[in-house]
C-alpha positions in Angstrom: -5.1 -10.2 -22.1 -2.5 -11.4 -19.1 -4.6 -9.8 -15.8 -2.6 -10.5 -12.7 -4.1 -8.6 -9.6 -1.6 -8.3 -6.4 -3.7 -8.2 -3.8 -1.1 -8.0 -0.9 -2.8 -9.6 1.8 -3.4 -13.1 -0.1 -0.3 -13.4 -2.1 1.3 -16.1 1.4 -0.6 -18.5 3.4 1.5 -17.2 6.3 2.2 -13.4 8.0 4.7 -11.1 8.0 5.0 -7.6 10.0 5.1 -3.8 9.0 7.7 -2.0 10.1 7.8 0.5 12.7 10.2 2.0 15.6 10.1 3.0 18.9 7.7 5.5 20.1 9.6 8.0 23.0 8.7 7.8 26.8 6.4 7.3 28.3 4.9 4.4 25.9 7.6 2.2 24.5 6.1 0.7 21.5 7.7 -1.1 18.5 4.3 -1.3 16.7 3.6 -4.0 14.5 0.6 -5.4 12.3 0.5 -9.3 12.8 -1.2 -11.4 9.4 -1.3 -9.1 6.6 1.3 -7.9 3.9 -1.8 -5.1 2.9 -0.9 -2.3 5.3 2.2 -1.1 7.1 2.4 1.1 9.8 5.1 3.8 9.6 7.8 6.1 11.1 9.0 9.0 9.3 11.1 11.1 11.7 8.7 12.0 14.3 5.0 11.1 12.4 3.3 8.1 12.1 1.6 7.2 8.8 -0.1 4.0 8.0 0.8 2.9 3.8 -1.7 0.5 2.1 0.3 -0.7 -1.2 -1.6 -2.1 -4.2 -0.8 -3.5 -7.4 -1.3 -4.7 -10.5 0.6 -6.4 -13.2 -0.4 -7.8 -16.8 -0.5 -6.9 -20.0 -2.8 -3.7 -20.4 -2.3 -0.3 -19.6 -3.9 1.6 -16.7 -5.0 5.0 -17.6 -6.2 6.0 -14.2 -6.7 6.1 -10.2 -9.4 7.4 -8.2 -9.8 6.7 -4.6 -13.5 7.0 -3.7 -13.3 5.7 0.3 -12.9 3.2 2.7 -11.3 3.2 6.5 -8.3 1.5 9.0 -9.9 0.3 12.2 -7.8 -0.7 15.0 -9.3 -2.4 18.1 -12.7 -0.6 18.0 -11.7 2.7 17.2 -12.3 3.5 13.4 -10.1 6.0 11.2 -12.2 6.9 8.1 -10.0 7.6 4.9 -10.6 10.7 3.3 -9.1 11.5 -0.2 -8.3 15.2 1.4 -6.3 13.3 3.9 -4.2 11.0 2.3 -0.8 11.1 -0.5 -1.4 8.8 -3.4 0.9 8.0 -5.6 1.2 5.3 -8.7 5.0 4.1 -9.5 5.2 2.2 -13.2 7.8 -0.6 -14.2 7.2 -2.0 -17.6 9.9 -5.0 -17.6 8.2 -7.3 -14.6 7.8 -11.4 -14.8 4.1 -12.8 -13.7 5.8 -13.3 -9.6 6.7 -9.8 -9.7 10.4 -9.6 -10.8 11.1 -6.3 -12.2 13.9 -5.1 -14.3 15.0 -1.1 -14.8 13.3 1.7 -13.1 9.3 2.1 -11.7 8.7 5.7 -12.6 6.4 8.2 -11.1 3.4 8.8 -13.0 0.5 9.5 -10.6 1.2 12.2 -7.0 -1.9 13.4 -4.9 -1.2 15.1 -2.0 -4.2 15.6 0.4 -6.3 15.4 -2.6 -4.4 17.9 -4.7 -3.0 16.4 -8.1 0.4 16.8 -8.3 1.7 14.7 -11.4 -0.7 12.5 -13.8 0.8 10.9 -16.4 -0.9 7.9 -16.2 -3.1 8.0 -19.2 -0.1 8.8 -21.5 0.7 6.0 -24.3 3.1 3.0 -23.2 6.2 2.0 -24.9 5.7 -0.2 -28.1 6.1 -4.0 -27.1 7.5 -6.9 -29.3 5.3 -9.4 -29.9 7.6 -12.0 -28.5 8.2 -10.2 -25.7 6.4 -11.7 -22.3 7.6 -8.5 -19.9 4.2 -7.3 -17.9 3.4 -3.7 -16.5 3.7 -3.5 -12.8 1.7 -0.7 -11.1 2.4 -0.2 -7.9 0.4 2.4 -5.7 0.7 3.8 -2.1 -1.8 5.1 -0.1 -0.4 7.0 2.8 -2.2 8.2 5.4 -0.5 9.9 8.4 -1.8 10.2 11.7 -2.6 13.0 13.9 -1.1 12.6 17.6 -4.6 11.8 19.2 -5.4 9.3 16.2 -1.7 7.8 17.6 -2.8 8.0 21.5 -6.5 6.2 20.7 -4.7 3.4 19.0 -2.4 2.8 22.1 -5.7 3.4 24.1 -7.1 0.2 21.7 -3.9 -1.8 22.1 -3.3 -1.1 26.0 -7.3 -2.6 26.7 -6.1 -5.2 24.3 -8.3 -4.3 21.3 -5.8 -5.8 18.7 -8.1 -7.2 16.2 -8.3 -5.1 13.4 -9.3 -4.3 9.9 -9.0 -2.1 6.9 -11.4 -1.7 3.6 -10.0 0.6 0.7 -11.9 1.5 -2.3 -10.9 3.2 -5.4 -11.8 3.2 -9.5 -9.8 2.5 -12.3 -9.5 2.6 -16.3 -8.0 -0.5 -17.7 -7.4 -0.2 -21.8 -9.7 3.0 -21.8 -12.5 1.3 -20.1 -14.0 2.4 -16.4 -13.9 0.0 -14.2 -15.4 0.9 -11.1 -16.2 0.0 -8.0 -12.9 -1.8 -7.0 -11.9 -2.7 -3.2 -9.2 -4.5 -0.8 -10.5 -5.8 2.6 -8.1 -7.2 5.1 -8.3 -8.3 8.9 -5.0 -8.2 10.7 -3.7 -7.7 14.6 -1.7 -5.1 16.1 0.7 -6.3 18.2 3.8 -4.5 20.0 7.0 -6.6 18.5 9.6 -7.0 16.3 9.7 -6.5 12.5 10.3 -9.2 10.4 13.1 -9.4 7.6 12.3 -7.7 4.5 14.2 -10.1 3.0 11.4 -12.7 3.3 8.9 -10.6 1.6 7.8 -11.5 -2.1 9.7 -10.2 -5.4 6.7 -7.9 -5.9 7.4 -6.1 -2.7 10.9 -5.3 -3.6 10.2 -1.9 -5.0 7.7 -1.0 -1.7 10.7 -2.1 0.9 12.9 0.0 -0.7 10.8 2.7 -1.0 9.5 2.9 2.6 12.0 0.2 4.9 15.3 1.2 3.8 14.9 5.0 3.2 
């Protein structure tokens, strides 16, 4: 069996930015997170949400996602992440190369919405493959969690007393092939910085699919 885990953080030996835009008067803050392609923080219209994206592609079919915990922590102020609290949801592509390529459409087959299942389709059957064929699936999940204006305010607080080193731990089980496998996690240490975005152009064929899901919407 072909395992290839995208852990977003690791994939480049040097940093990009998340994407954000201006916050309105009287801070004037393009909010960026320096050193890690495993979180982005967000703008969409007025709220700000941070967006953790994992993935996985090989051969074998995963049948399900559970968060279980973990927590963003900017500067020294902590945000635990509660399943109640965040939108989940797990896109499929079935014709992607080992760096990530993918051909056709990634499909939604996994929505929760402040921990309320909306669509779980994950454990159905995949499409019959041809022995010859050396297509992988790629699973790719968001974890969105938006913030609450105070949440927004203590992170400026962090940032203005220049608290930018920060850190985020996410936790979550899956079934691979039928089998429970528990217990999984991403860790990642990043800075927050107030700056441009880079290019989504320079990110990695596997994060196609999340810039145009979230940067060019």
């Amino acid at each position: 069996m072909k395992i290839k885990y995208f852990f977003i953080s690791v994939i480049l030996t040097f940093a990009f930015f998340s994407c954000a835009t201006s916050r309105p008067s009287p801070h004037q803050y393009d909010f960026t997170l320096k050193n890690t392609l495993s979180i982005f923080l967000l703008q969409n219209n007025d709220s700000y949400f941070f967006c953790i994206p994992v993935q996985y592609i090989g051969d074998y079919h995963i049948g399900g996602f559970e968060f279980t915990g973990g927590f963003i922590q900017i500067g020294e102020y902590k945000i635990l992440l509660d399943r109640n609290d965040l939108n989940i949801s797990v896109y499929l592509n079935e014709s992607t190369d080992e760096a990530g390529n993918s051909n056709g459409a990634f499909n939604l087959i996994y929505l929760e919405e402040n921990g309320v299942v909306q669509i779980s389709k994950m454990s159905e059957p995949l499409a019959a493959r041809h022995e010859l064929d050396d297509m992988m699936n790629n699973y790719s999940v968001f974890i969105e969690r938006y913030l609450r204006n105070k949440e927004y305010e203590k992170i400026i607080n962090e940032f203005e007393k220049g608290n930018i080193n920060s850190m985020m731990r996410v936790e979550y089980n899956l079934v691979i092939d039928n089998e429970p496998q528990n217990g999984n996690a991403m860790l990642d240490f990043f800075e927050i910085d107030d700056g441009l975005a880079a290019d989504p152009q320079w990110f990695p064929a596997n994060l196609d699919f999340f810039a145009s899901s979230y940067l060019y919407r």
